[in-house]
C-alpha positions as CSV (number, residue, x, y, z in Angstrom):
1,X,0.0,0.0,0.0
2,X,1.2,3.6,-0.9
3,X,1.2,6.0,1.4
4,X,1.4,9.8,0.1
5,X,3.1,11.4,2.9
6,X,3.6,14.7,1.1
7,X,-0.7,15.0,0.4
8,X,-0.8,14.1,4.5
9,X,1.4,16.4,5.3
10,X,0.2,19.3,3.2
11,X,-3.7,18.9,4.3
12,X,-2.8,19.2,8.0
13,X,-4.0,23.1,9.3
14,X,-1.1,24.5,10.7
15,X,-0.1,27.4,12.5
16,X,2.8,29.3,13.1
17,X,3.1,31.5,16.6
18,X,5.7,34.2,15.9
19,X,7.5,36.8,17.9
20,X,10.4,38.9,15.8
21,X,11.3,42.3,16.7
22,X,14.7,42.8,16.2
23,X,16.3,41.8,12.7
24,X,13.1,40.0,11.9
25,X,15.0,36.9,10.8
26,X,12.8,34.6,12.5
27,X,10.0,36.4,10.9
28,X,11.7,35.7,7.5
29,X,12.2,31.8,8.1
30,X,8.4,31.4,9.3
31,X,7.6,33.1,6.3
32,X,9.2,30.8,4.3
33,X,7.8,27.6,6.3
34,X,4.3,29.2,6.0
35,X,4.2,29.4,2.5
36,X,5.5,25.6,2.2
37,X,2.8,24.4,4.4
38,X,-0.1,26.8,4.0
39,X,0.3,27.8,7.4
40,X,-1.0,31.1,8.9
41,X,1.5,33.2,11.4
42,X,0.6,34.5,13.9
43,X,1.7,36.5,16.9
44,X,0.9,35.8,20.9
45,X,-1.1,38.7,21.2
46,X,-3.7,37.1,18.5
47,X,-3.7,33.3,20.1
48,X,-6.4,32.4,21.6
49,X,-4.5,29.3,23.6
50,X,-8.1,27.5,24.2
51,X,-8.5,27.3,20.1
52,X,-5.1,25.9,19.4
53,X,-6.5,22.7,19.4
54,X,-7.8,23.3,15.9
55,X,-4.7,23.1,14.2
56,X,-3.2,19.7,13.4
57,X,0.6,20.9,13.9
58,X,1.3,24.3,15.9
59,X,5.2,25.8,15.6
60,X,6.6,28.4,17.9
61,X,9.2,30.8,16.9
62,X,11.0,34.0,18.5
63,X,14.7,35.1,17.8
64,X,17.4,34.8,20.4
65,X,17.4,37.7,22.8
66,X,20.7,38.1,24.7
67,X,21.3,34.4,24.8
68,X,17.3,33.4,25.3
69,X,14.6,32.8,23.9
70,X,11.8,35.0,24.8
71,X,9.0,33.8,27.7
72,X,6.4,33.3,25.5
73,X,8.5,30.3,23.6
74,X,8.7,28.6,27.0
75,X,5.0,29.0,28.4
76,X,2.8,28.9,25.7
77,X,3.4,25.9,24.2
78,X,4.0,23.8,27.7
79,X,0.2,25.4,28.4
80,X,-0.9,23.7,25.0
81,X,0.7,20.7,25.6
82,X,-0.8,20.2,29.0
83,X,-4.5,19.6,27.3
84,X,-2.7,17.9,24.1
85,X,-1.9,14.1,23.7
86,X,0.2,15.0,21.6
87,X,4.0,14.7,21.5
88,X,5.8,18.1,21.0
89,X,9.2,18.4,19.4
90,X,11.7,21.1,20.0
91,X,14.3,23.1,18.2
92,X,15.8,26.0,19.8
93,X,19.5,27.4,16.7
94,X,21.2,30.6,16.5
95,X,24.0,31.6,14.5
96,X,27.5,32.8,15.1
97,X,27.7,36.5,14.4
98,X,29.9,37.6,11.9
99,X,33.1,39.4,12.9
100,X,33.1,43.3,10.9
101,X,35.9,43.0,8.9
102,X,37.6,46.1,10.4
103,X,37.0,44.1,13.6
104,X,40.0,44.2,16.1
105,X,40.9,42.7,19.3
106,X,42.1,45.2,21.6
């Protein structure tokens, strides 16, 4: 039997919770998610937490703020989770800043 993933995948209503202020990088990579999965973004001032359970896959994303995530990364979803069954996953990157080239060590 052949299962299409991809069509699975795809016809799962997803959401993507989003909190980028600074450089808006993390705004650009859910953008670019979002349009892959025909996901709406969203940010934590327009969640309702009690309708989350209408999406099939919720994603949380904020940049890296002086070394940490931001609050809302942390309690939101474990408040989902708490009425869900199901499993979460996790993914927390950030990348090395770039040294200016005219960049000295003094």
């Amino acid at each position: 039997m052949f299962i299409d993933l991809y069509s699975i995948v795809m016809a799962m209503k997803s959401l993507i919770v989003l909190l980028s202020y600074h450089h808006k990088n993390t705004e650009k990579i859910a953008e670019a998610m979002a349009s892959i999965l025909d996901a709406e973004i969203k940010t934590p001032q327009q969640i309702d937490p009690g309708r989350l359970s209408e999406y099939d896959r919720v994603g949380f994303g904020s940049g890296i703020y002086l070394g940490n995530t931001t609050r809302f990364c942390l309690t939101l979803p474990t408040n989902f989770l708490k009425s869900q069954t199901r499993k979460p996953s996790y993914s927390q990157q950030a990348a090395k800043p770039e040294r200016p080239q005219n960049f000295t060590n003094a």
